[in-house]
C-alpha positions as a Markdown table, in Angstrom:
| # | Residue | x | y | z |
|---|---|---|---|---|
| 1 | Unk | 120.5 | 81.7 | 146.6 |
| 2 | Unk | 118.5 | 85.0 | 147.3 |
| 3 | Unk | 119.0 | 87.0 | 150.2 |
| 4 | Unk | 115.7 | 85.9 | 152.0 |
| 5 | Unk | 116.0 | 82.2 | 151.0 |
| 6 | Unk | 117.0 | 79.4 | 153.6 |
| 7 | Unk | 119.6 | 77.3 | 153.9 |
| 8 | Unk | 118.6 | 73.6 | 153.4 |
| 9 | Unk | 117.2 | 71.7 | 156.7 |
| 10 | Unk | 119.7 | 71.7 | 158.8 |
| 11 | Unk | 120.9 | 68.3 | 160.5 |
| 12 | Unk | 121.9 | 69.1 | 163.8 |
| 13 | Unk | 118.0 | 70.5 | 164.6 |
| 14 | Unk | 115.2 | 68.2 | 166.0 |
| 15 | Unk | 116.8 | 65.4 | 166.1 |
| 16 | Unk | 114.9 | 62.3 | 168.6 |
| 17 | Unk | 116.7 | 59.7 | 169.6 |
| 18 | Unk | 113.6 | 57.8 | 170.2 |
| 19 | Unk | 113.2 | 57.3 | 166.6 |
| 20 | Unk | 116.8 | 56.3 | 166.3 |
| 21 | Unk | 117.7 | 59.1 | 164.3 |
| 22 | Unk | 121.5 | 59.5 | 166.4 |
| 23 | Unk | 124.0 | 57.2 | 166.6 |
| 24 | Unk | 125.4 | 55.7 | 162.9 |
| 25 | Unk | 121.8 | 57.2 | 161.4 |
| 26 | Unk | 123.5 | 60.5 | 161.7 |
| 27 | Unk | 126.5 | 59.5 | 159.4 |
| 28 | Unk | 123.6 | 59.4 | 156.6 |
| 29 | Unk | 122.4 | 62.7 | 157.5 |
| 30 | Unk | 125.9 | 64.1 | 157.7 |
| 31 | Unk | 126.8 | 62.8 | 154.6 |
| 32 | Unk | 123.3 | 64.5 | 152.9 |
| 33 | Unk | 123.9 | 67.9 | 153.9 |
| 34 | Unk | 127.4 | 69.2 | 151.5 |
| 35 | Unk | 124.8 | 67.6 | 148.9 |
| 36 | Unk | 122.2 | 70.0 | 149.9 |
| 37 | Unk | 124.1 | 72.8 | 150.5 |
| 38 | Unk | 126.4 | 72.7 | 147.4 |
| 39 | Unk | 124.6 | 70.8 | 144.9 |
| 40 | Unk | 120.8 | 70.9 | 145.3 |
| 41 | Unk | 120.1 | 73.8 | 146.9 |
| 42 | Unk | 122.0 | 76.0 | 144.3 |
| 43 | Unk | 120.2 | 74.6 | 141.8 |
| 44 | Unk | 116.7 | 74.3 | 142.4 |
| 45 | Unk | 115.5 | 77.6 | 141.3 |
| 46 | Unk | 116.9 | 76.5 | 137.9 |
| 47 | Unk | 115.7 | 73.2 | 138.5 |
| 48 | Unk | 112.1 | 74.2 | 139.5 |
| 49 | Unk | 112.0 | 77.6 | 136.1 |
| 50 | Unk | 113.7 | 75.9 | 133.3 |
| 51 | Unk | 111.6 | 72.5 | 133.5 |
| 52 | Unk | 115.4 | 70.8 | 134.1 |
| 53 | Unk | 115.4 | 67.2 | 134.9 |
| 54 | Unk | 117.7 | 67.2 | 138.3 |
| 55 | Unk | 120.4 | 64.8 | 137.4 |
| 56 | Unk | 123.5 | 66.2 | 138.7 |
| 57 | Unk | 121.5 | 66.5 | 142.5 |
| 58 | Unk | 120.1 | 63.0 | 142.2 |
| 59 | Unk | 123.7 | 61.8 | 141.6 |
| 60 | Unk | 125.4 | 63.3 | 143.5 |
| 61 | Unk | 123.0 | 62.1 | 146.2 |
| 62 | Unk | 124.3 | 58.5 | 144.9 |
| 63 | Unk | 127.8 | 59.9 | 145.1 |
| 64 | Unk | 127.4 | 60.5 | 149.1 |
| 65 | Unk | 125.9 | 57.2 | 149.4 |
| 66 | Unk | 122.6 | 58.0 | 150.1 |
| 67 | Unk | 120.9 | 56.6 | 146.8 |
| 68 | Unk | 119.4 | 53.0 | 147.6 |
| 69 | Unk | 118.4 | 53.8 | 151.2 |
| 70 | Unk | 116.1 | 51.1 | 151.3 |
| 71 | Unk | 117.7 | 48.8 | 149.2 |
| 72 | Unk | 118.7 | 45.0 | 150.9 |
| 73 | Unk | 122.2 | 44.5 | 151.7 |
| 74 | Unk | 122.1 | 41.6 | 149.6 |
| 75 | Unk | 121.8 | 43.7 | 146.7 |
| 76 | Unk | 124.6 | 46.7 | 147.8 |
| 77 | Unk | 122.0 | 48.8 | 149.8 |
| 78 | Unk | 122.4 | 49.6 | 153.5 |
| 79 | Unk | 118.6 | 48.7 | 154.0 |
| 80 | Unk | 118.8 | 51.6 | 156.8 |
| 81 | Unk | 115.0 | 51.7 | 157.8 |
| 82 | Unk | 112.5 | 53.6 | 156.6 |
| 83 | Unk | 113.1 | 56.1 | 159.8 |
| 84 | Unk | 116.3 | 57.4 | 158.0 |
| 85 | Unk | 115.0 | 57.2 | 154.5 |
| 86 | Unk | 112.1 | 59.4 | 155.9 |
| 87 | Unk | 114.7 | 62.0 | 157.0 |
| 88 | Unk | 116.3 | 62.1 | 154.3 |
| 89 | Unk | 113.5 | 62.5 | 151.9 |
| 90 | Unk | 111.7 | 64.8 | 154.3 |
| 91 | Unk | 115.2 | 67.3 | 153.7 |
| 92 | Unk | 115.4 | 67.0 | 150.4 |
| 93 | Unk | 111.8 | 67.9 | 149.6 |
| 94 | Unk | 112.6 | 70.9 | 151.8 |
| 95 | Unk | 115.8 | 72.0 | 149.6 |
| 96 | Unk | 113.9 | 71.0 | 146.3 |
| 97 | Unk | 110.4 | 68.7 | 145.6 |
| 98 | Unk | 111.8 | 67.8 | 142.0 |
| 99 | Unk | 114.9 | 66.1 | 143.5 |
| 100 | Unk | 113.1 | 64.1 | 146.0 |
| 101 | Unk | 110.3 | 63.4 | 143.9 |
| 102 | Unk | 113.5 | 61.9 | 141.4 |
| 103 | Unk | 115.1 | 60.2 | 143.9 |
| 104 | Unk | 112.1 | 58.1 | 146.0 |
| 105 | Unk | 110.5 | 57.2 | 142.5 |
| 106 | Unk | 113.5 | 55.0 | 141.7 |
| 107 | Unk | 113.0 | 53.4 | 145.9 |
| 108 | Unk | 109.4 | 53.4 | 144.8 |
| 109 | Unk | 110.7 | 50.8 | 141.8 |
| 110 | Unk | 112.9 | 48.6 | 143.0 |
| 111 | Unk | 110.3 | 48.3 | 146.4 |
| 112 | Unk | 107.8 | 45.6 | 143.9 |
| 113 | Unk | 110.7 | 44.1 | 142.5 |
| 114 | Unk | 112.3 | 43.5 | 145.8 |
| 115 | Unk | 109.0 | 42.1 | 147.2 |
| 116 | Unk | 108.3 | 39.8 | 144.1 |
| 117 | Unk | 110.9 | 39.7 | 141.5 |
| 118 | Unk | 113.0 | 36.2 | 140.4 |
| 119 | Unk | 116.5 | 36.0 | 141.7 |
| 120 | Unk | 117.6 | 36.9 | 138.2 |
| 121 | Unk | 115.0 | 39.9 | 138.1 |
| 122 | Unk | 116.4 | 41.4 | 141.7 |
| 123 | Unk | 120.1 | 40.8 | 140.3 |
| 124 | Unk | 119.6 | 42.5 | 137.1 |
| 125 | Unk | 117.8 | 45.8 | 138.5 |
| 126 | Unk | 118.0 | 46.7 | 142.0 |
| 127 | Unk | 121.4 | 47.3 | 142.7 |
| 128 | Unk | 121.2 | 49.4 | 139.9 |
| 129 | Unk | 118.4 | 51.2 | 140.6 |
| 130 | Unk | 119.8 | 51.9 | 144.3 |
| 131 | Unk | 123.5 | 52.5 | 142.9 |
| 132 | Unk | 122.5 | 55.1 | 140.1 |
| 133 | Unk | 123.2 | 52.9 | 137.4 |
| 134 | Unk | 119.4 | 52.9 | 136.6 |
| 135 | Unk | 116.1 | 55.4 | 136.9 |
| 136 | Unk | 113.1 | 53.6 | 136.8 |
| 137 | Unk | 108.9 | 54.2 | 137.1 |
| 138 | Unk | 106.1 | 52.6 | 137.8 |
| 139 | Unk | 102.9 | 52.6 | 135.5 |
| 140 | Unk | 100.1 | 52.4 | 137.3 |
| 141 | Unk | 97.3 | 55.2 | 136.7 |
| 142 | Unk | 95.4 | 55.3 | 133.9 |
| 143 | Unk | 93.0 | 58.4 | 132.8 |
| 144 | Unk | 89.8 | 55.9 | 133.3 |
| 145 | Unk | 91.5 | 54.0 | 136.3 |
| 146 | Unk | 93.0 | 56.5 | 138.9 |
| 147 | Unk | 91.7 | 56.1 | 142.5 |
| 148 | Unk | 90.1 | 53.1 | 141.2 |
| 149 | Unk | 92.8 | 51.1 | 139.9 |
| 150 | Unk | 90.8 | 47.9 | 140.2 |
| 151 | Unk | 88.7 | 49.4 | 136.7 |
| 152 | Unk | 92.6 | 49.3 | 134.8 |
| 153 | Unk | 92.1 | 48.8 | 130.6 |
| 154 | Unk | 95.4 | 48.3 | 129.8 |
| 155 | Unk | 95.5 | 44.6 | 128.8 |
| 156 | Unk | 98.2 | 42.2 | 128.6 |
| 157 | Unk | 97.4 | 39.2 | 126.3 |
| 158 | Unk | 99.0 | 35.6 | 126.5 |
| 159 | Unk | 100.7 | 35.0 | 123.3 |
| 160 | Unk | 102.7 | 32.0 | 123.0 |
| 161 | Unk | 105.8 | 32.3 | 124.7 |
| 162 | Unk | 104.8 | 36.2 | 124.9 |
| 163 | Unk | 102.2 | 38.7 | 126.5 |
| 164 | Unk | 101.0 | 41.1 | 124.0 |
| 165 | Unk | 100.0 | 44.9 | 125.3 |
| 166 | Unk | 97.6 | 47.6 | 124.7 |
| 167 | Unk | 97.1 | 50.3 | 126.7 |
| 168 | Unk | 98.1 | 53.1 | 128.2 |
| 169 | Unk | 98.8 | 55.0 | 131.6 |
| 170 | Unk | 99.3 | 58.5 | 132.9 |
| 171 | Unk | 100.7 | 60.9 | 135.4 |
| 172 | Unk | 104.0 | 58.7 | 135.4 |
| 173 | Unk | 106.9 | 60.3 | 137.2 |
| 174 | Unk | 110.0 | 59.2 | 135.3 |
| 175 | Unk | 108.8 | 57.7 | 132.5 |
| 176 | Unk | 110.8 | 59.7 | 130.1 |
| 177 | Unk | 114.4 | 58.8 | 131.7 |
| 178 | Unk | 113.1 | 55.2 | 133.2 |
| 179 | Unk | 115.6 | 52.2 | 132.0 |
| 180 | Unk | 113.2 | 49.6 | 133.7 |
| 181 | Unk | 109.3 | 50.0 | 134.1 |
| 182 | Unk | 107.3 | 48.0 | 136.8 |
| 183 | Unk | 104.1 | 47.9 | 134.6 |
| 184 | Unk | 100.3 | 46.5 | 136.2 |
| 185 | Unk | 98.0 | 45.7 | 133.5 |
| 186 | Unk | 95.0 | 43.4 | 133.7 |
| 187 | Unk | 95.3 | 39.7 | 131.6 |
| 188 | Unk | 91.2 | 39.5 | 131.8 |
| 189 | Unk | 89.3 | 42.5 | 132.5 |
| 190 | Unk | 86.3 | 40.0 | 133.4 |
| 191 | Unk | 88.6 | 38.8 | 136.6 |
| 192 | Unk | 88.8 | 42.9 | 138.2 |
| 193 | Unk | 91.5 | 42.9 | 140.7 |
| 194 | Unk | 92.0 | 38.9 | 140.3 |
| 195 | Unk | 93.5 | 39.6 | 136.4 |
| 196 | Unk | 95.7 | 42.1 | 137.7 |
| 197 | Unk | 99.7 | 41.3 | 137.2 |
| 198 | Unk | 103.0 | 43.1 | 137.3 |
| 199 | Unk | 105.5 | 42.7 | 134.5 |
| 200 | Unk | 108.6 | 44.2 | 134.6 |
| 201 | Unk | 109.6 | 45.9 | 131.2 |
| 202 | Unk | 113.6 | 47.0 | 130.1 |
| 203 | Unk | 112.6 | 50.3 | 128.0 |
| 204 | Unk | 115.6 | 50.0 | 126.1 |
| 205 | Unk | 114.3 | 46.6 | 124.2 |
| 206 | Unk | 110.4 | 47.4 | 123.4 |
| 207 | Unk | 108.7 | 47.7 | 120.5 |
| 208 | Unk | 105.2 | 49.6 | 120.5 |
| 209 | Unk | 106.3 | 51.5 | 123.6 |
| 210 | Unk | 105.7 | 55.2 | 123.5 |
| 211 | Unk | 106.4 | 58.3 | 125.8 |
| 212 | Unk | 104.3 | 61.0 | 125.5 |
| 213 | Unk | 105.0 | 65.0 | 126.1 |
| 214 | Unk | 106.0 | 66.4 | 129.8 |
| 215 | Unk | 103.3 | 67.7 | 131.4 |
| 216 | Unk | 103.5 | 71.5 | 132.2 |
| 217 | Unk | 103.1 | 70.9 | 136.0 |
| 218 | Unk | 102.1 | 73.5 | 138.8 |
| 219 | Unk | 104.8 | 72.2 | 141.2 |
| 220 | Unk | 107.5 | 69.6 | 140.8 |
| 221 | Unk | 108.5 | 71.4 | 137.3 |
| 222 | Unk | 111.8 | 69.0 | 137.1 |
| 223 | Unk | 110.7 | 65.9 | 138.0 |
| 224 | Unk | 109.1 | 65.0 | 134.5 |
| 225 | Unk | 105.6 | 63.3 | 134.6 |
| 226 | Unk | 104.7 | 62.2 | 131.1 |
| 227 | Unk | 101.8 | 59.6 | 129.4 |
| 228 | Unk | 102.7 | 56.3 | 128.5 |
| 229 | Unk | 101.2 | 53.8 | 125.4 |
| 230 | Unk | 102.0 | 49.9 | 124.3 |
| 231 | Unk | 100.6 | 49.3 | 120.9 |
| 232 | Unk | 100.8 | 45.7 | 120.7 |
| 233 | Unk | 103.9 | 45.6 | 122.9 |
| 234 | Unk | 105.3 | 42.4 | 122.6 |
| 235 | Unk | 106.8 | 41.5 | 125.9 |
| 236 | Unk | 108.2 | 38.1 | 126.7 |
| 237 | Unk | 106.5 | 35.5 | 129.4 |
| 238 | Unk | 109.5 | 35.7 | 131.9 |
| 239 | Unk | 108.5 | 39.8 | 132.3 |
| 240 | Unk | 106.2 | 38.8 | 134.2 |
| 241 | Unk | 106.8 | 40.3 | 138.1 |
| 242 | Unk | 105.7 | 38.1 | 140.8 |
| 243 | Unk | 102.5 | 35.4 | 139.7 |
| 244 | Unk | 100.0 | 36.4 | 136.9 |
| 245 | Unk | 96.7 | 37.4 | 138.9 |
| 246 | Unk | 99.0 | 38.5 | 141.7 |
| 247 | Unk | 99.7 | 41.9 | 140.9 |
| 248 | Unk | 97.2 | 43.6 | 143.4 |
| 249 | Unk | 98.7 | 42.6 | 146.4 |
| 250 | Unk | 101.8 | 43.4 | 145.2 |
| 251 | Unk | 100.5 | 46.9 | 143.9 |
| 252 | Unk | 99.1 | 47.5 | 147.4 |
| 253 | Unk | 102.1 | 46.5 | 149.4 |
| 254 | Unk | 104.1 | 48.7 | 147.0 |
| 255 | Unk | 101.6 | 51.9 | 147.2 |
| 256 | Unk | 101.4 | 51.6 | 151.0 |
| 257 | Unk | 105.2 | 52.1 | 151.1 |
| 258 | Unk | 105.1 | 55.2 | 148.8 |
| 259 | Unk | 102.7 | 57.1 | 151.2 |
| 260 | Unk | 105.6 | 57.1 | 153.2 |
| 261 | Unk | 107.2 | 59.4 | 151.0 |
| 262 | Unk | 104.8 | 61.7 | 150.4 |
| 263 | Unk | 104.2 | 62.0 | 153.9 |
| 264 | Unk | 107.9 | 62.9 | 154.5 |
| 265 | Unk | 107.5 | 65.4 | 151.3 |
| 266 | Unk | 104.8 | 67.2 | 153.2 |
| 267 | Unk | 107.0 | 67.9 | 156.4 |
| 268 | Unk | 110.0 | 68.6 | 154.1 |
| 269 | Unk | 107.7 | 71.5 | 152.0 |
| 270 | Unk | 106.8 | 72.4 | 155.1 |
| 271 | Unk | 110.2 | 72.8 | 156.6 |
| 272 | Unk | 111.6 | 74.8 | 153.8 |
| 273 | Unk | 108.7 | 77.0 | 153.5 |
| 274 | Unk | 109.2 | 78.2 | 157.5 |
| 275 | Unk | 112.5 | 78.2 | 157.6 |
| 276 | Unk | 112.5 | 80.7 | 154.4 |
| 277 | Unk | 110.5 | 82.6 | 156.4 |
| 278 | Unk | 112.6 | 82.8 | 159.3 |
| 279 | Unk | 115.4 | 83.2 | 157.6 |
| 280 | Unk | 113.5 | 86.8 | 156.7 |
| 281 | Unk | 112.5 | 87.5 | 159.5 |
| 282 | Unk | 116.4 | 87.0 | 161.2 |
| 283 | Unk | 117.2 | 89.2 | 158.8 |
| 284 | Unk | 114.9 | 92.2 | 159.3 |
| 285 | Unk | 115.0 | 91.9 | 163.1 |
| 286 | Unk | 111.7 | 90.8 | 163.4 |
| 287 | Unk | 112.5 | 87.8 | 165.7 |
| 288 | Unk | 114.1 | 89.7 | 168.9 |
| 289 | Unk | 112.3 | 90.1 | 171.9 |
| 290 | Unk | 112.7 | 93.9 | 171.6 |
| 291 | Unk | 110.5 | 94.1 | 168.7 |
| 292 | Unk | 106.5 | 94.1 | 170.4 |
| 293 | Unk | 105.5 | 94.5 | 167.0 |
| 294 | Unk | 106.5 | 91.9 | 165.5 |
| 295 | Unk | 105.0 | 89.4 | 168.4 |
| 296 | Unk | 101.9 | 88.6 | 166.7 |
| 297 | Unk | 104.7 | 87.2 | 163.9 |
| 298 | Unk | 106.6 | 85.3 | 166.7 |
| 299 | Unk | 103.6 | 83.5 | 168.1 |
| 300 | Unk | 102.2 | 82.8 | 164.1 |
| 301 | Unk | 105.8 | 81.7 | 163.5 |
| 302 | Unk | 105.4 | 79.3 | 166.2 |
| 303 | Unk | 102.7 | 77.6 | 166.0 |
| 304 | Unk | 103.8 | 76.8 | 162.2 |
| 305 | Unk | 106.8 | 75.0 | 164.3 |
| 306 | Unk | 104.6 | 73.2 | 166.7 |
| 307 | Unk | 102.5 | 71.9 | 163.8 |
| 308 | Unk | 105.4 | 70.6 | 161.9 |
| 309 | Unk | 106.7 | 69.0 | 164.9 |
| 310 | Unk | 104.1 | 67.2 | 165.4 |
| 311 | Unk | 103.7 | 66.2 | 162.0 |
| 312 | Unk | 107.3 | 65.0 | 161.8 |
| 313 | Unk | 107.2 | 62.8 | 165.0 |
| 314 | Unk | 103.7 | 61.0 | 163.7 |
| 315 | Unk | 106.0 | 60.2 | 160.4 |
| 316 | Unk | 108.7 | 58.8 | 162.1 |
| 317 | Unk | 106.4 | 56.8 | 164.5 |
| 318 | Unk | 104.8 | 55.3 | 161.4 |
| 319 | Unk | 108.2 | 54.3 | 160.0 |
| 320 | Unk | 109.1 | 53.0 | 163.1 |
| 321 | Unk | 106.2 | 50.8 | 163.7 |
| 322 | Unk | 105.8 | 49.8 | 159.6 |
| 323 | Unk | 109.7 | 48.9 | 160.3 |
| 324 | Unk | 108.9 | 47.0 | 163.2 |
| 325 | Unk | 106.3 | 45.4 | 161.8 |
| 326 | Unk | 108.0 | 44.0 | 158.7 |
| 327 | Unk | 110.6 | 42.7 | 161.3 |
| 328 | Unk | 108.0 | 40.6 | 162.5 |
| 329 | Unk | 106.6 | 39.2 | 159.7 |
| 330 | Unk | 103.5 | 41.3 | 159.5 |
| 331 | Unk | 101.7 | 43.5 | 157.1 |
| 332 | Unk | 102.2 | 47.1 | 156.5 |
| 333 | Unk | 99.8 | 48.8 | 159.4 |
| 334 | Unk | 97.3 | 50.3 | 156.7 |
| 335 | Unk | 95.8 | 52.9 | 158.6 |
| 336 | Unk | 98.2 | 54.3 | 160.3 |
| 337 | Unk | 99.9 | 54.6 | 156.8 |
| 338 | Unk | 96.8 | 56.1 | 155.8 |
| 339 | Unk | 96.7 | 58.4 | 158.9 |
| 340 | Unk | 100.1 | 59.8 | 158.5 |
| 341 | Unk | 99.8 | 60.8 | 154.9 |
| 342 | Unk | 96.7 | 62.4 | 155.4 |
| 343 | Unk | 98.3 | 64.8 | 158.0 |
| 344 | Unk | 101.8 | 65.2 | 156.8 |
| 345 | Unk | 100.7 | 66.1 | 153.3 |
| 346 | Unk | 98.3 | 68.5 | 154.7 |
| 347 | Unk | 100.5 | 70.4 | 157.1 |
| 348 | Unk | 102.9 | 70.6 | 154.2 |
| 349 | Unk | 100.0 | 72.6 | 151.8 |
| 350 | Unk | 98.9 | 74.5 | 154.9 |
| 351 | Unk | 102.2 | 75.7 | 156.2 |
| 352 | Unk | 103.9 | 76.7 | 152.9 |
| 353 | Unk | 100.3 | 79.1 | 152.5 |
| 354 | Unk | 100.4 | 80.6 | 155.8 |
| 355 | Unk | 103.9 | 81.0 | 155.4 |
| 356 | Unk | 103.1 | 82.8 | 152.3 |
| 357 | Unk | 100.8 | 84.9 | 154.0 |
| 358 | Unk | 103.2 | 86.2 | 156.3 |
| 359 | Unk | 105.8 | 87.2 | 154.0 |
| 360 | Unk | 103.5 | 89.5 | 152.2 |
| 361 | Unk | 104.6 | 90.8 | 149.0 |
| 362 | Unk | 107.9 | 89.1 | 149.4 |
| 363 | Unk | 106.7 | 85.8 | 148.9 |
| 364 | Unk | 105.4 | 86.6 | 145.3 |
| 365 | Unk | 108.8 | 86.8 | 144.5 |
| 366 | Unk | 110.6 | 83.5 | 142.3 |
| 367 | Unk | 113.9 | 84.1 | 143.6 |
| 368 | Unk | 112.9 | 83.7 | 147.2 |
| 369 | Unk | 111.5 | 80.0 | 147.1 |
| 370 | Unk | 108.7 | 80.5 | 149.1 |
| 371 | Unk | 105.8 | 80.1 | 146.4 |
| 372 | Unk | 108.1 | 76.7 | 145.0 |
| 373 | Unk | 107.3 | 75.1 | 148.5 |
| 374 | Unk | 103.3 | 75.9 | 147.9 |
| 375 | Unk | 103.3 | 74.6 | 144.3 |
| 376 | Unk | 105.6 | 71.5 | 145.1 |
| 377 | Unk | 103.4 | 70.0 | 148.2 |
| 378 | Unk | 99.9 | 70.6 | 146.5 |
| 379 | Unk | 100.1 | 67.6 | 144.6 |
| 380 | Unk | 101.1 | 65.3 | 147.5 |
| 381 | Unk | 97.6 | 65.1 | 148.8 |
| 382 | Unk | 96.8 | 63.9 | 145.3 |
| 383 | Unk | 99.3 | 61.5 | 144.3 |
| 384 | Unk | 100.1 | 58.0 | 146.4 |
| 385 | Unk | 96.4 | 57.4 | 146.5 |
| 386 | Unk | 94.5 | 60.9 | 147.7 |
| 387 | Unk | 93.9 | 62.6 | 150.8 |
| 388 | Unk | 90.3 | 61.7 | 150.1 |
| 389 | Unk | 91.0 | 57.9 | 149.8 |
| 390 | Unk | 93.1 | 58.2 | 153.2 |
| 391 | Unk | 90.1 | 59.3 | 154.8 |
| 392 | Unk | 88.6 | 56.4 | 153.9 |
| 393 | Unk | 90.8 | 54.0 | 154.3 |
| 394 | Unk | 90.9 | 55.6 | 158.0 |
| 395 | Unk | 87.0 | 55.3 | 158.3 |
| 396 | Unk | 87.1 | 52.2 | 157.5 |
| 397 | Unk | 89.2 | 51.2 | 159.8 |
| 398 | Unk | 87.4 | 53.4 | 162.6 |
| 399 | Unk | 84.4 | 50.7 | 161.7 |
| 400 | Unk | 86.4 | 48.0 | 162.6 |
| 401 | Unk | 88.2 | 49.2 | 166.0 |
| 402 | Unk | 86.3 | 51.7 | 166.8 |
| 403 | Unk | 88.5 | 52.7 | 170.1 |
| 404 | Unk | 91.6 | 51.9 | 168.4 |
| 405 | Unk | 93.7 | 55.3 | 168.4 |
| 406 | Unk | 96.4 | 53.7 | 165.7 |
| 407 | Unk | 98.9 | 56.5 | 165.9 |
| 408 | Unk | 99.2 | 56.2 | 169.4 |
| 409 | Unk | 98.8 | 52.5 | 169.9 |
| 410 | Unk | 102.1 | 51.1 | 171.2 |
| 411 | Unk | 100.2 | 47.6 | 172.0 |
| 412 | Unk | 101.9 | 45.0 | 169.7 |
């Protein structure tokens, strides 16, 4: 660790009991730090310049029990709430975005599979998936298909007892290391959205399955994101994930989820970039009430804490109220979902550039961290649907209720 550089987010700050995060949630978040502080932290410099796919931190993240957050107790998980699971994620993005891009890609797999999957299906891959057992991906974007994933080309064809496919997909996080593959692909591009369906592949027995070159990334350099092709993969019927045709729904349930995450990547970027900065500025003397120079510092310093604040209490309302929700019965609140990965991601982009800004020449520096934090949160206004397409998911639902204030609706 350099000299300037922060120790991970640590537990015992901001913590709200009206999100629930006290009581037996703190046992997770007791359990995550040692991981952070001996494990991930450490290594995320390497992790980040050498390209290096974080295994040792995502298992030992497994190791401490923290691996299938959101898994069903059915299937070995503690299903403990998407309030702790944000917490979590939001402090490891803040020791390292590669680990917990890692770690919530496999939640991101086993969420569809949960939702949809045969008995057999759910047996077979979730408690492996939450237990470490398995990594797995999700192929969903293709170059011609991104925001619009209604327009996907890659085609599954009925053959027999079989579904033959062509196609390809991009920008998929694990696809190089992924054991299972929750794959949408169209069975009649005539039908749009109607001929969308889920299968879910085992990449260990495919034929015409390739895996393309890492991408060279601006941020999340461990977590590999790679290209994906079926030429004439042969798949049998029973891959299929849910109904045939019902794959939309399933991909929208599953997306909604995953905004989630990056939401709770934004605050963590966000979070590690300040407290780098803090840590600094400790250091240096250039927090003490003695120093009049240094006020304009203190007073930029906190606003940057205000602003995460905030952003971290809209995250865990959102969990709370998705949580609630699904208690209920009900669907996933879409624009409040929308809302809070709008801001989250945004604060996390924003503060890790002022924070930047204020370290001066300091902050060019590798060793220090404090770039890492920029380069990691850019993309989380792109991926889990764009900052753009939150807007208008958010507009759209402005149309509808116009007076509706969603994030601070506590109506039922």
């Amino acid at each position: 660790m350099s000299e300037v550089e922060s120790p991970a987010y640590d537990v015992s700050v901001h913590e709200s009991p009206a999100y629930n995060v006290s009581g037996p949630a703190t046992a997770y978040l007791s359990a995550l730090q040692p991981v952070l502080d001996e494990v991930i932290v450490p290594a995320a410099e390497d992790v980040d310049r050498d390209h290096l796919f974080p295994r040792q931190g995502v298992q030992a993240l497994v190791d401490a029990g923290l691996g299938g957050l959101l898994i069903p107790r059915e299937f070995g998980g503690p299903d403990a709430g998407l309030v702790v699971y944000a917490e979590v994620l939001a402090r490891i993005a803040a020791a390292c975005g590669s680990t917990s891009t890692v770690y919530m890609t496999n939640l991101h797999c086993a969420h569809p599979i949960v939702l949809g999957g045969r008995v057999d299906q759910q047996r077979r891959w979730v408690p492996a998936l939450g237990s470490g057992q398995a990594f797995g991906a999700t192929a969903l974007t293709e170059s011609e298909a991104g925001s619009d994933v209604a327009s996907m080309r890659t085609y599954a064809r009925r053959d027999g007892d079989s579904y033959v496919i062509n196609g390809s997909k991009m920008f998929i996080s694990n696809g190089d290391v992924a054991d299972v593959l929750v794959l949408f692909a169209t069975v009649d591009p005539a039908l749009g959205r109607d001929g969308i369906t889920a299968f879910l592949l085992d990449t260990a027995h495919l034929s015409g399955f390739g895996v393309g070159r890492p991408m060279d990334k601006l941020g999340q350099r461990g977590a590999s994101t790679v290209p994906l092709s079926f030429d004439h993969c042969r798949v049998p019927a029973d891959a299929v994930l849910g109904e045939v045709g019902r794959g939309w729904a399933l991909l929208l349930q599953a997306v909604l989820r995953s905004r989630i995450s990056a939401a709770a990547q934004g605050v963590g970027f966000a979070t590690g970039a300040l407290e780098t900065v803090v840590a600094y500025c400790a250091k240096h003397g250039l927090l003490t009430a003695r120093n009049r120079a240094a006020q304009d510092l203190q007073f930029d310093l906190a606003a940057l804490r205000a602003e995460i604040s905030a952003a971290r209490a809209l995250l865990l309302h959102a969990c709370a109220a998705t949580d609630a929700v699904a208690a209920a019965g009900g669907a996933d609140p879409t624009a409040l979902l929308a809302e809070v990965k709008l801001h989250c991601t945004r604060v996390g982009v924003q503060v890790a550039a002022r924070c930047l800004e204020l370290l001066g020449g300091e902050a060019d520096r590798l060793d220090v961290g404090l770039e890492r934090r920029l380069r990691d949160a850019k993309i989380t206004e792109i991926y889990d649907g764009t900052n753009q397409v939150q807007s208008m998911l958010i507009a759209r639902d402005l149309r509808f209720s116009p007076t509706a204030m969603s994030a601070l609706d506590t109506r039922p």
